[in-house]
VMD Tcl script that draws the C-alpha trace (Angstrom):
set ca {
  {-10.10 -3.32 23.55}
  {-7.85 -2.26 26.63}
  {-4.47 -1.66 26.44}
  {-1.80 -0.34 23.32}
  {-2.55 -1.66 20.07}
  {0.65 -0.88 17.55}
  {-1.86 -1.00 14.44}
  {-4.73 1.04 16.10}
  {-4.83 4.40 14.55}
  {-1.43 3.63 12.22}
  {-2.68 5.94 9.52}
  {-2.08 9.03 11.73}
  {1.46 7.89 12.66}
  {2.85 6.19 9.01}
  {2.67 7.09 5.17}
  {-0.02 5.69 3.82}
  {0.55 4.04 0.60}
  {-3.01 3.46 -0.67}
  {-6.40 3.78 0.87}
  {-10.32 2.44 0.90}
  {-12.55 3.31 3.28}
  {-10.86 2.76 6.82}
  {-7.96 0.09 5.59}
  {-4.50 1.38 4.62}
  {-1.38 0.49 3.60}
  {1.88 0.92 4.36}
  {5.16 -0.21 4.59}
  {6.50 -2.72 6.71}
  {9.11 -1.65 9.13}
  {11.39 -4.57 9.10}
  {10.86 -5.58 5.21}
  {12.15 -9.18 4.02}
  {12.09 -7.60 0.49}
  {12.07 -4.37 -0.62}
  {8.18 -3.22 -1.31}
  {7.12 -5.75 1.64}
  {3.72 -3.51 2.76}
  {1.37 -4.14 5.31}
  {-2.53 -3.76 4.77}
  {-4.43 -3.16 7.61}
  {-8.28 -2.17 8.67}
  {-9.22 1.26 10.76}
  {-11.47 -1.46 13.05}
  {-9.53 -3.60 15.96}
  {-10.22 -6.70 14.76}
  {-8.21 -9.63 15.60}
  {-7.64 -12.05 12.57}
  {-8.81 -11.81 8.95}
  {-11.59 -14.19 9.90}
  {-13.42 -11.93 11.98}
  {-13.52 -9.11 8.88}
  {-16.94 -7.68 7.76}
  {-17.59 -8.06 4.35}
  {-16.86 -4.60 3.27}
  {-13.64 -4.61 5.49}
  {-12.73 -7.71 3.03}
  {-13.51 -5.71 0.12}
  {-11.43 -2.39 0.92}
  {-8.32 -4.91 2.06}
  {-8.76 -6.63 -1.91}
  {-9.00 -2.98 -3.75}
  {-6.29 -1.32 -1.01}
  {-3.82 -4.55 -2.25}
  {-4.55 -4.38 -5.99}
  {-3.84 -0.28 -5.73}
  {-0.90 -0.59 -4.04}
  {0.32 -4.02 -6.07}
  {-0.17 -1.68 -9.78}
  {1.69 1.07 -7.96}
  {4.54 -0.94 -6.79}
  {4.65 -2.57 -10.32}
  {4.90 0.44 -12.08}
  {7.63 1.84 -9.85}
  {9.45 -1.43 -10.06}
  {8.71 -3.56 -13.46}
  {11.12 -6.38 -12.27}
  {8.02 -7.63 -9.43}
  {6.61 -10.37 -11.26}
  {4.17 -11.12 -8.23}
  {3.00 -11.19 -5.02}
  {2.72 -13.14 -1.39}
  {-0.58 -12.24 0.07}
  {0.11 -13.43 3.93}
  {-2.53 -13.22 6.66}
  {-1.20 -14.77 9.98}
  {-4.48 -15.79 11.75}
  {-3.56 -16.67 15.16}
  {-0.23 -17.55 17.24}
  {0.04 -20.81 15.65}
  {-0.13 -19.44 12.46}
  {3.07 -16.68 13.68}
  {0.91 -13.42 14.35}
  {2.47 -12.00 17.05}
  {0.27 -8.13 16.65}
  {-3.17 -9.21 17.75}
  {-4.65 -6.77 14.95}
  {-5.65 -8.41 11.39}
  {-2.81 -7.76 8.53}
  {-1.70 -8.54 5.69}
  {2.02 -8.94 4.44}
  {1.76 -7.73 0.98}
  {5.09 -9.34 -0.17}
  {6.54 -8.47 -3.67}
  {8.30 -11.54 -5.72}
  {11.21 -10.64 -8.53}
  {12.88 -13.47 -10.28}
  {15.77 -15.31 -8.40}
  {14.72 -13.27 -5.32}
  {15.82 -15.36 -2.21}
  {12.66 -14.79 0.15}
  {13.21 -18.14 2.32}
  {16.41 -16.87 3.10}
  {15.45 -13.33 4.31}
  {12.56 -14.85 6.03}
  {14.80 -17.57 8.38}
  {16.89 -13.75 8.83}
  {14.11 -12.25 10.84}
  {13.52 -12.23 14.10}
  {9.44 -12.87 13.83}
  {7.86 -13.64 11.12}
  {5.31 -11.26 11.78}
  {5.63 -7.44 12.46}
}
mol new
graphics top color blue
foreach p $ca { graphics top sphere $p radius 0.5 }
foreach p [lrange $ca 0 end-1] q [lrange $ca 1 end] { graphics top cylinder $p $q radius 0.2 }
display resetview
């Protein structure tokens, strides 16, 4: 890969919120909803589709960590977007694979704070 890649190396440069393998999470700097995480692989990899199998795997058990976590700490999540924007089409404006781990309370107003932000990807 040439150039700067903002999601290359993150897990020296953020708090990690869970961990498997090479894929981390952490939180999203410009969160529609309080919890909003991002999980994201060690490898430069472009989209979701071009994962390996075990990248797949550590990106499942790194989101269902972090999703008990966040449940615990905040019992009125009820759920859970799990985004991956897979091209520019599809909004993903960081050409490194991640996924917006988005937490879901009753009555919360998500279509609202999403038509707030200035990309829908970040």
């Amino acid at each position: 890969m040439s150039g700067f890649c903002v999601f290359c190396g993150i897990a020296e440069r953020a708090e990690v919120l869970a961990r498997d393998g090479g894929t981390v999470a952490i939180a999203d700097i410009n969160p529609v909803v309080p919890g909003h995480s991002l999980v994201i692989p060690a490898r430069h990899v472009e989209t979701y589709l071009d994962f390996s199998d075990e990248e797949s795997s550590q990106a499942k058990n790194v989101a269902a960590e972090l999703s008990q976590r966040l449940q615990a700490d905040d019992p009125a999540i009820q759920g859970f977007n799990l985004l991956w924007n897979c091209g520019a089409a599809a909004w993903q404006t960081v050409p490194h694979a991640h996924m917006h781990m988005v937490p879901r309370r009753a009555g919360d107003d998500l279509l609202s704070a999403l038509s707030r932000l200035p990309s829908l990807d970040g």
